[in-house]
VEXDOVEX-217945 format. One record per atom (N, C-alpha, C): x, y, z; residue in three letters. Coordinates in steps of 0.1 Angstrom, whole numbers, plus 5000, padded with zeros to 4 digits. Layout:
% residues N
XYZALA...
***
This chain:
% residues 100
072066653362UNK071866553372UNK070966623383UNK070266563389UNK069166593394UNK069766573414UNK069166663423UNK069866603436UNK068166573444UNK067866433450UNK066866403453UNK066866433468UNK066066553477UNK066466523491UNK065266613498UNK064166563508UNK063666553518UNK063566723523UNK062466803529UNK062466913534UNK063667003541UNK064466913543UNK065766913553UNK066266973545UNK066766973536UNK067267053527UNK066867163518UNK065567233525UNK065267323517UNK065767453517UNK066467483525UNK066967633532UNK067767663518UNK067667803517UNK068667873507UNK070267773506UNK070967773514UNK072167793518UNK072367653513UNK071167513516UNK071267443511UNK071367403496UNK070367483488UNK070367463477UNK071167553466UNK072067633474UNK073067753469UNK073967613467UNK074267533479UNK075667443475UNK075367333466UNK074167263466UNK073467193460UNK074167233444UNK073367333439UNK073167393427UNK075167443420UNK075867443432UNK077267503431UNK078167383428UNK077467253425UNK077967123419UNK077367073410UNK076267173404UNK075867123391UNK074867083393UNK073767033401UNK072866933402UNK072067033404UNK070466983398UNK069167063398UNK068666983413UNK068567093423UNK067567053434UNK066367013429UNK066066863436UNK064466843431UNK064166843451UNK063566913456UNK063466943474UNK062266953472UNK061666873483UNK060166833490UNK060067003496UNK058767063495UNK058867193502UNK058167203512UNK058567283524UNK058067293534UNK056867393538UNK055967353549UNK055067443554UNK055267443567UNK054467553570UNK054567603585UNK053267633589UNK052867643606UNK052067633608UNK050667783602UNK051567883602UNK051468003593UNK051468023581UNK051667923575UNK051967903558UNK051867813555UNK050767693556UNK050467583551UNK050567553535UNK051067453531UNK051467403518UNK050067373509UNK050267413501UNK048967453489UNK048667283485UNK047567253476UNK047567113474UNK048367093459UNK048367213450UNK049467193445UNK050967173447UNK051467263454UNK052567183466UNK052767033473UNK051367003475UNK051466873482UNK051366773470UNK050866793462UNK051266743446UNK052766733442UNK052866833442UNK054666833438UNK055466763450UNK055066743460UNK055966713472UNK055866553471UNK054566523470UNK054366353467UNK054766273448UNK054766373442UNK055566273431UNK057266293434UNK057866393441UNK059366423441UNK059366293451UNK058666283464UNK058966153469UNK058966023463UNK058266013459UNK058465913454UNK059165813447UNK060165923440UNK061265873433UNK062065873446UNK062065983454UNK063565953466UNK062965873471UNK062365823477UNK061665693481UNK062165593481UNK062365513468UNK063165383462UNK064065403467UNK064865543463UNK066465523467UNK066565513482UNK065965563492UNK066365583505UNK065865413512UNK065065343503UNK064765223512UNK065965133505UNK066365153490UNK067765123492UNK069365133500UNK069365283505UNK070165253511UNK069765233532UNK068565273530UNK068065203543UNK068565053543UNK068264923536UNK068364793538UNK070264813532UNK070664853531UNK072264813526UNK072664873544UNK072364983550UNK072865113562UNK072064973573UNK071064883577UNK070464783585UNK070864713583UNK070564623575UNK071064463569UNK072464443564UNK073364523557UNK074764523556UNK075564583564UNK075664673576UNK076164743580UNK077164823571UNK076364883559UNK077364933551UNK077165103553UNK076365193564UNK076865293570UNK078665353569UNK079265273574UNK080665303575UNK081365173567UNK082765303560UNK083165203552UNK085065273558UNK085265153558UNK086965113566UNK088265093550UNK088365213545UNK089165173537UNK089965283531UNK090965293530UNK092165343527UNK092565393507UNK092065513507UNK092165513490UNK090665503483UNK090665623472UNK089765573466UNK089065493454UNK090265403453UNK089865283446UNK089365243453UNK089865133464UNK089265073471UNK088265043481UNK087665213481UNK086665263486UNK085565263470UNK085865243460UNK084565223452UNK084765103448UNK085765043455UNK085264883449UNK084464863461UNK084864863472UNK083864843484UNK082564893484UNK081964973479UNK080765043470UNK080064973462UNK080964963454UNK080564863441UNK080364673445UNK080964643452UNK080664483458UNK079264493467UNK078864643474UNK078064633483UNK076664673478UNK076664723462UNK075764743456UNK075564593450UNK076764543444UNK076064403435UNK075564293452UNK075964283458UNK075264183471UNK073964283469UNK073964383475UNK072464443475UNK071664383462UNK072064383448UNK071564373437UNK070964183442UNK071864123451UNK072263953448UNK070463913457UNK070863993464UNK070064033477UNK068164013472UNK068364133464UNK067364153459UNK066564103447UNK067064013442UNK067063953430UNK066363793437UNK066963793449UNK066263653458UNK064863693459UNK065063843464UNK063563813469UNK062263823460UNK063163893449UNK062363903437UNK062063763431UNK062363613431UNK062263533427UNK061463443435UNK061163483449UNK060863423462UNK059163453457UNK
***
């Protein structure tokens, strides 16, 4: 399983924990003003976005338009059904506009 995330997470410490739950860091890599990013770098940094991309404007419009940031529920059944209802409306959601 692959973990998809943004320069933010490039520090060692991040991807020690990352990698300590099984998941292959795929991390956008950083430059500094001392060590500017190669164009191979900036190659690898724009197809890794890309893919996180989709997902983050996914849950951007569910975290804006659903107020589904915070979730109020007790147990975790009911916290993945609440998950799971808030992805199929997202799905219901997006299926309009795809037909629009």
């Amino acid at each position: 399983m692959e973990f998809l995330a943004d320069s933010a997470y490039s520090g060692q410490k991040h991807l020690d924990i990352i990698e300590s739950f099984g998941m292959k860091p795929v991390v956008c890599e950083k430059g500094t003003a001392k060590t500017p990013l190669t164009e191979e770098q900036k190659q690898n940094n724009r197809a890794k976005s890309k893919r996180r991309c989709r997902i983050e404007h996914i849950f951007g419009f569910i975290e804006n338009s659903m107020g589904g940031s915070f979730v109020r529920c007790i147990g975790l059944k009911r916290t993945a059904a609440y998950q799971w209802l808030t992805m199929f409306a997202y799905n219901l959601c997006r299926q309009v506009q795809l037909q629009v």
